[in-house]
C-alpha positions as CSV (number, residue, x, y, z in Angstrom):
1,X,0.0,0.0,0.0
2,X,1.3,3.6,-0.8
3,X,2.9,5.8,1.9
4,X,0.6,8.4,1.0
5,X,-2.4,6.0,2.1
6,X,-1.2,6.3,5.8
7,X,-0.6,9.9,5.4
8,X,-3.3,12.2,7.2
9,X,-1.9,15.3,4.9
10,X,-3.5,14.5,1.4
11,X,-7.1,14.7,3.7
12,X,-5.6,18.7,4.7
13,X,-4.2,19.4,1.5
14,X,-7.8,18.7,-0.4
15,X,-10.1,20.2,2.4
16,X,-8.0,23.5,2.2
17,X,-8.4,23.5,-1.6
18,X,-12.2,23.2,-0.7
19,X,-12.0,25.5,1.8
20,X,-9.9,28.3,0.1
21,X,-12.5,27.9,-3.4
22,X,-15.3,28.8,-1.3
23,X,-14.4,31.7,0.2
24,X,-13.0,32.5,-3.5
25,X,-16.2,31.9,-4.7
26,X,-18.1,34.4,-2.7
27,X,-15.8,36.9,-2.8
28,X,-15.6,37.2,-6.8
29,X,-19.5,37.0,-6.1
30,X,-19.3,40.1,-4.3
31,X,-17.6,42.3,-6.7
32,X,-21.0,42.2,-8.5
33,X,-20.1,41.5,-11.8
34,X,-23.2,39.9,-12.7
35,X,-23.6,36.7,-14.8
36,X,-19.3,36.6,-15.4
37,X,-19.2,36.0,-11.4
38,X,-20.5,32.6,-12.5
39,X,-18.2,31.7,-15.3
40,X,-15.2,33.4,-13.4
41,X,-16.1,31.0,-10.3
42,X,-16.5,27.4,-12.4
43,X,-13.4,28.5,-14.2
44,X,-11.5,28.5,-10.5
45,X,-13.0,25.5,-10.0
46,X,-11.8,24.1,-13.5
47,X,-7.9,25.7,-12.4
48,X,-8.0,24.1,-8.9
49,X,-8.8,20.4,-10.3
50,X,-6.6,20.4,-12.8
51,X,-3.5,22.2,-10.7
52,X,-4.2,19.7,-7.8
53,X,-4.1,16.8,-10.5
54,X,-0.9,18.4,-11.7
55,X,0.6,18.3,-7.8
56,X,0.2,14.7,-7.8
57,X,1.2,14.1,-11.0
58,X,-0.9,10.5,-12.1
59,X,-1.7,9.8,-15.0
60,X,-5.1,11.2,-16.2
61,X,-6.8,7.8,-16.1
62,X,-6.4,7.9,-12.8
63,X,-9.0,11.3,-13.1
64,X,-11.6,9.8,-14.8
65,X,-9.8,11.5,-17.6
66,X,-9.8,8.7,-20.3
67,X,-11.6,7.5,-23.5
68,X,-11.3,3.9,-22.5
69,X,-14.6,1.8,-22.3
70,X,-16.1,5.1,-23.8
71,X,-19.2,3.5,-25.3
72,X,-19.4,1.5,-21.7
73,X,-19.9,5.3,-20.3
74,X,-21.6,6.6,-22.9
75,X,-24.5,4.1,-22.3
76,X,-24.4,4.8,-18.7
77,X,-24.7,8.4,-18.8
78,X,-27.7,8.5,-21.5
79,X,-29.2,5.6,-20.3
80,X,-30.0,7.8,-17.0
81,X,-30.0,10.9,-18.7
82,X,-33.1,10.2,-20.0
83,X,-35.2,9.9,-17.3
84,X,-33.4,13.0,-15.0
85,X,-34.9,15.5,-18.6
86,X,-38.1,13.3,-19.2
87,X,-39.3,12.7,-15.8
88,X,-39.8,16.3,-14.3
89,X,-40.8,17.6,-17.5
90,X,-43.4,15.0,-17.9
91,X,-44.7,16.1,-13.9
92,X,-45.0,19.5,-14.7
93,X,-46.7,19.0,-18.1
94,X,-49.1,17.1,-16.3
95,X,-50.6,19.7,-14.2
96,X,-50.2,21.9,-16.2
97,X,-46.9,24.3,-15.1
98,X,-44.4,23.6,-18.1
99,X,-42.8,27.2,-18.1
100,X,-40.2,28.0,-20.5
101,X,-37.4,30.1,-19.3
102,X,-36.9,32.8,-21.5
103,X,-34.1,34.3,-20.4
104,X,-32.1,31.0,-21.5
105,X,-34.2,31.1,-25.1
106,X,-32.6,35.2,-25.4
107,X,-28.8,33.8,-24.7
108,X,-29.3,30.0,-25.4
109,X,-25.5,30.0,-26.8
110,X,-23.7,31.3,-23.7
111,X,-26.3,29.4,-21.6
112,X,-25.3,25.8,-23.3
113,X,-21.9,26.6,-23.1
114,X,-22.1,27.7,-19.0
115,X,-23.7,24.6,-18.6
116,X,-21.8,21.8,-20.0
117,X,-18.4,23.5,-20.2
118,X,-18.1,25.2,-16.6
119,X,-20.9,23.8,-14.8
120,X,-21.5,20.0,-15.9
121,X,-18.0,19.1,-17.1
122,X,-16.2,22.1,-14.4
123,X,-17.8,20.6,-11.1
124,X,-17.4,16.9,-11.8
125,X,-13.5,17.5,-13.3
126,X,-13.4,18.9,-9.2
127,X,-15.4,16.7,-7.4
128,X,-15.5,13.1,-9.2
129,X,-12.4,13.9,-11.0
130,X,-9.9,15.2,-8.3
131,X,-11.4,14.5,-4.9
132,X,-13.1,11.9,-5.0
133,X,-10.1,10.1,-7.3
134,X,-7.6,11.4,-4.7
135,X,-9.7,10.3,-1.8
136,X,-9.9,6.6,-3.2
137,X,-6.5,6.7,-3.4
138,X,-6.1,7.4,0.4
139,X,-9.0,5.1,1.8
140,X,-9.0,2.5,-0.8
141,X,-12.2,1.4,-2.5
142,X,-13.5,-1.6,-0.1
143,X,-17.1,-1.9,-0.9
144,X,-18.8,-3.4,-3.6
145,X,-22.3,-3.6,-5.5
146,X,-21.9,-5.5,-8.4
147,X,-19.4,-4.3,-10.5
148,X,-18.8,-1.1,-8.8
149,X,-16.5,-0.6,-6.3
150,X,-16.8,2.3,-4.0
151,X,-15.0,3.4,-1.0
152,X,-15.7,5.9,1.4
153,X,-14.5,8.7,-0.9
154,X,-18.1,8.1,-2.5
155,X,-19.7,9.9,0.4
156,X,-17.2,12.5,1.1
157,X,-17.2,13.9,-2.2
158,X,-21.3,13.5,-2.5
159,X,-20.9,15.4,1.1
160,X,-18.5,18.4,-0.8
161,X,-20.4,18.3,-3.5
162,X,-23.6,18.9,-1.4
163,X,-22.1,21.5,1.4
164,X,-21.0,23.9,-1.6
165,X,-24.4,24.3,-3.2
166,X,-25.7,24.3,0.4
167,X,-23.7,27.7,0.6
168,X,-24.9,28.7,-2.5
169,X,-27.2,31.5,-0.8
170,X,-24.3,32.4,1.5
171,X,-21.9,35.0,1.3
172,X,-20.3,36.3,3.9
173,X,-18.8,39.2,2.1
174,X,-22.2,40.5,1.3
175,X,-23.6,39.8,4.5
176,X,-26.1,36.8,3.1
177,X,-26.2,34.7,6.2
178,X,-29.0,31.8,4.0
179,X,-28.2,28.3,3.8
180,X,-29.9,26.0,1.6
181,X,-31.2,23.2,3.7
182,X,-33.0,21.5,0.8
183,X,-30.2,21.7,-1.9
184,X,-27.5,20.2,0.7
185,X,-29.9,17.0,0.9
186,X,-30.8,17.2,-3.4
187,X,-27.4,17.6,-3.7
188,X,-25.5,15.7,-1.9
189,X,-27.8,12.8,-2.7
190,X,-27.5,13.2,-6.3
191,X,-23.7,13.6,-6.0
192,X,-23.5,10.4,-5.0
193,X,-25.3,8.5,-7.6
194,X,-23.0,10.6,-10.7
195,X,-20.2,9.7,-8.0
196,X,-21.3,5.4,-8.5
197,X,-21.3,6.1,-12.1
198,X,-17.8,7.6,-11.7
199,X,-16.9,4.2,-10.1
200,X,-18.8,2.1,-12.4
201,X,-17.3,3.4,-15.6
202,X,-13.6,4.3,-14.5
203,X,-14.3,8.1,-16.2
204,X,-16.2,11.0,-16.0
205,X,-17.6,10.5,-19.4
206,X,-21.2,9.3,-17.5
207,X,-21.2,11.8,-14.9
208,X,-20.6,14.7,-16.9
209,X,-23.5,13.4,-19.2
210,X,-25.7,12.5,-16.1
211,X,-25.0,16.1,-14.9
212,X,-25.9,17.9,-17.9
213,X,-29.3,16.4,-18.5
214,X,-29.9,17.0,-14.8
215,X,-29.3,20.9,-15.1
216,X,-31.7,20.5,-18.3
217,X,-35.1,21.0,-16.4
218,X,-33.5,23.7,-13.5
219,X,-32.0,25.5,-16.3
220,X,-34.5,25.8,-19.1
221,X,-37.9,25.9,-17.0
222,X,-39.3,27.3,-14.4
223,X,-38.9,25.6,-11.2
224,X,-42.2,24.1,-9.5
225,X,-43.3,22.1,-7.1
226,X,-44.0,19.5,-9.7
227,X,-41.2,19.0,-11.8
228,X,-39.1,19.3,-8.3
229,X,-40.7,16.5,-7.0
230,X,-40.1,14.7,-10.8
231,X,-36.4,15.3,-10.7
232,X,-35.9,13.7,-7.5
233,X,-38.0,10.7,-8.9
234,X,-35.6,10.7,-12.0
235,X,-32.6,10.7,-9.7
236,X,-34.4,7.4,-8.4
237,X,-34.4,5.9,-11.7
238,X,-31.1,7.2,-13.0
239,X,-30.0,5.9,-9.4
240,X,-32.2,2.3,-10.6
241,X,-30.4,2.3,-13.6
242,X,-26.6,2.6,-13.1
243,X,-27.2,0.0,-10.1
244,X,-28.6,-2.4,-13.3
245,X,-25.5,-1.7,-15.6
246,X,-23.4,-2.4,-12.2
247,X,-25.1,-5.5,-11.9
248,X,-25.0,-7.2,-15.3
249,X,-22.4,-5.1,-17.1
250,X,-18.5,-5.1,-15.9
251,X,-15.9,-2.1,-17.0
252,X,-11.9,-3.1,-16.6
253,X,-12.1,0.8,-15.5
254,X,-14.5,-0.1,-12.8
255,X,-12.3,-3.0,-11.3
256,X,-8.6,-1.3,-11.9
257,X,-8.8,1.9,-12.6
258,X,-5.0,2.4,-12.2
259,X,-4.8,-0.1,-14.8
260,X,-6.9,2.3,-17.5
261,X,-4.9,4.1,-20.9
262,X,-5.9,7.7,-21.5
């Protein structure tokens, strides 16, 4: 076993990058810049994953940062993406509510490009790609369901993931004192479901996917009660359906991810 897996500083090093990006966050959120506080803060993120993957210099595999088994993970990712865009749409169709956001139909470019670039592909590069990656690396993966193998890195990333869009409402540069009870839950939950098909398919190709459809219905439409309660059923099934691929489906990523060519 590595040195570094008996090494408490890895655990410091990564929860002071976490640390340090949220207070980064909110304070480029205070200088009221509008919508580019957004890309400027994803794009920190984006810098802090790949500079912490730099300082530990694996290879990318190691990331999630690989092509191999990529139709493996592409069948993963659209296999749940399907129901985390159908299923809330569907709910608030049915009664009625389907609201189209028209501020995303006026800049649809920019908003596609936020989206998958900085938010979809930006937050999982940080949190399935670097921490939960160097995590795994420090508490080993022991568990198993199927064919995925999971550690305790699983729910400490999910838990990272969740705390910073529970703080999404906070800033204490502006004096916002909210936190997000409901989001840290959503959140964190759905973190770790794109965090098992992280595990399942050695790469972030499925998460990222999973990720974007997931933003499809919070972006694009207003936000009721219906279609809220419908994308936490589609988590369900997206949850449903990459514990089926785990199941009957094996990935070499999945079993040795050291072992996977970029």
């Amino acid at each position: 076993m590595p040195s570094s897996i008996r090494s408490p500083w890895p655990h410091g090093m990564l929860l002071t990058l976490f640390l340090l990006l949220l207070v980064a966050v909110a304070w480029v959120e205070s200088l009221q810049i509008g919508a580019w506080a957004k890309y400027v803060s994803h794009a920190m993120m984006i810098v802090a994953a790949l500079g912490g993957m730099l300082i530990w210099r694996r290879a990318p595999a190691n990331y999630g940062l690989t092509t191999h088994e990529l139709g493996f993970a592409t069948a993963v990712g659209f296999s749940g993406a399907v129901p985390l865009i159908a299923v809330p749409l569907l709910a608030e169709a049915q009664f009625g509510e389907l609201t189209l956001n028209q501020r995303v139909v006026e800049h649809w470019a920019s908003a596609v490009l936020y989206q998958v670039v900085f938010v979809a592909a930006g937050e999982e590069l940080l949190f399935r790609g670097l921490f939960q990656s160097e995590l795994n690396e420090i508490w080993g993966r022991r568990y198993r369901i199927g064919q995925i193998s999971f550690g305790p890195a699983l729910i400490a990333a999910s838990l990272l993931f969740g705390t910073a869009h529970w703080l999404d409402a906070f800033n204490q540069f502006l004096g916002q004192l909210s936190l997000n009870w409901p989001m840290l839950l959503f959140t964190s939950i759905s973190g770790l479901i794109l965090g098992l098909a992280r595990e399942l398919t050695g790469s972030l190709v499925a998460p990222v996917i999973l990720h974007i459809a997931a933003n499809v219905y919070f972006t694009n439409f207003a936000n009721f009660t219906a279609g809220r309660i419908g994308a936490g059923i589609g988590w369900g099934v997206c949850a449903v359906v990459s514990f089926w691929w785990g199941s009957y489906w094996s990935s070499s990523d999945a079993d040795s991810p050291d072992s996977a060519e970029s």
